[in-house]
N, C-alpha and C positions, 0 to 999 in steps of 0.2 A: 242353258242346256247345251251339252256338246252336241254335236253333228253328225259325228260320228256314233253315238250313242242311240241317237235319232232314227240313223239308217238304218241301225242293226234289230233296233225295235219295230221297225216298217217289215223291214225284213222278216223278221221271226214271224210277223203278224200274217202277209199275204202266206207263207210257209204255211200256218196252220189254218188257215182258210181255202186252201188248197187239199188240204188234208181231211178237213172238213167235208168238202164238196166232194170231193172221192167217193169216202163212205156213205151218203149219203146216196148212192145212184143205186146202193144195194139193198134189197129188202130182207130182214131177219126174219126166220119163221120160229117160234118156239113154244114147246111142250107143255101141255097144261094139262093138269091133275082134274080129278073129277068135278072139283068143286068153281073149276075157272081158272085158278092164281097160276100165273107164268111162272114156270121152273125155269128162274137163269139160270140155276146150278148145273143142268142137264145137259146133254149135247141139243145142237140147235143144228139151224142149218140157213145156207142167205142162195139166196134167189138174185144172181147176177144181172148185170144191164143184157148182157146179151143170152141170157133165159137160162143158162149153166146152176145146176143147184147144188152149193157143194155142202158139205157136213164139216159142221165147226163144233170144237169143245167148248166149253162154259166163258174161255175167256175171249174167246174169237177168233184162234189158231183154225185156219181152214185144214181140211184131212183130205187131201188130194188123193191120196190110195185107198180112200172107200168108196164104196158104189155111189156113183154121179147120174145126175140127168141132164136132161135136158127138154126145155119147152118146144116145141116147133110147131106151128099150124095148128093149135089145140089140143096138142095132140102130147104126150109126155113117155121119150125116150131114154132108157139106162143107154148111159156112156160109160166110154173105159177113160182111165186115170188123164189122159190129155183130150177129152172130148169129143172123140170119134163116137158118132151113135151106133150102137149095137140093135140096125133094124133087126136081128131073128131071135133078138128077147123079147116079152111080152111087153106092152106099151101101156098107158092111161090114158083117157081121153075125159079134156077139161069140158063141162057142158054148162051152160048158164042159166 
């Protein structure tokens, strides 16, 4: 086997294990019809590492110019398009 062929395969390989692990630190949240079954068709939305929830289309293109949130202290603020919280909009509050 070449060597260089070798590399290039190690290569590619730690690439998409990296790639991997990325998405992975994001949680998907998606739509369900009355009866249960997950609508992938629909828009969704992912629940970021640092608590940011943005809206994605069917295929996972995040939508940075529609209404954002954000987690903080339990507590669940709208954000504007680069994640500044909008404290004098109304909030959620997560309870358990």
């Amino acid at each position: 086997m070449n060597i260089k062929y070798l590399y290039k395969v190690l290569a590619a390989s730690a690439l998409l294990l990296l790639v991997l692990n990325a998405s992975a630190e994001e949680t998907r949240i998606y739509q369900q019809d009355s009866a249960g079954n997950t609508q992938y068709h629909k828009p969704s939305a992912v629940i970021q590492k640092d608590g940011r929830i943005v809206e994605t289309d069917s295929v996972g293109n995040k939508h940075y110019h529609k209404q954002q949130y954000q987690i903080k202290n339990g507590k669940i603020y709208q954000t504007d398009s680069v994640g500044n919280i909008q404290y004098h909009k109304p909030k959620g509050v997560i309870k358990k």
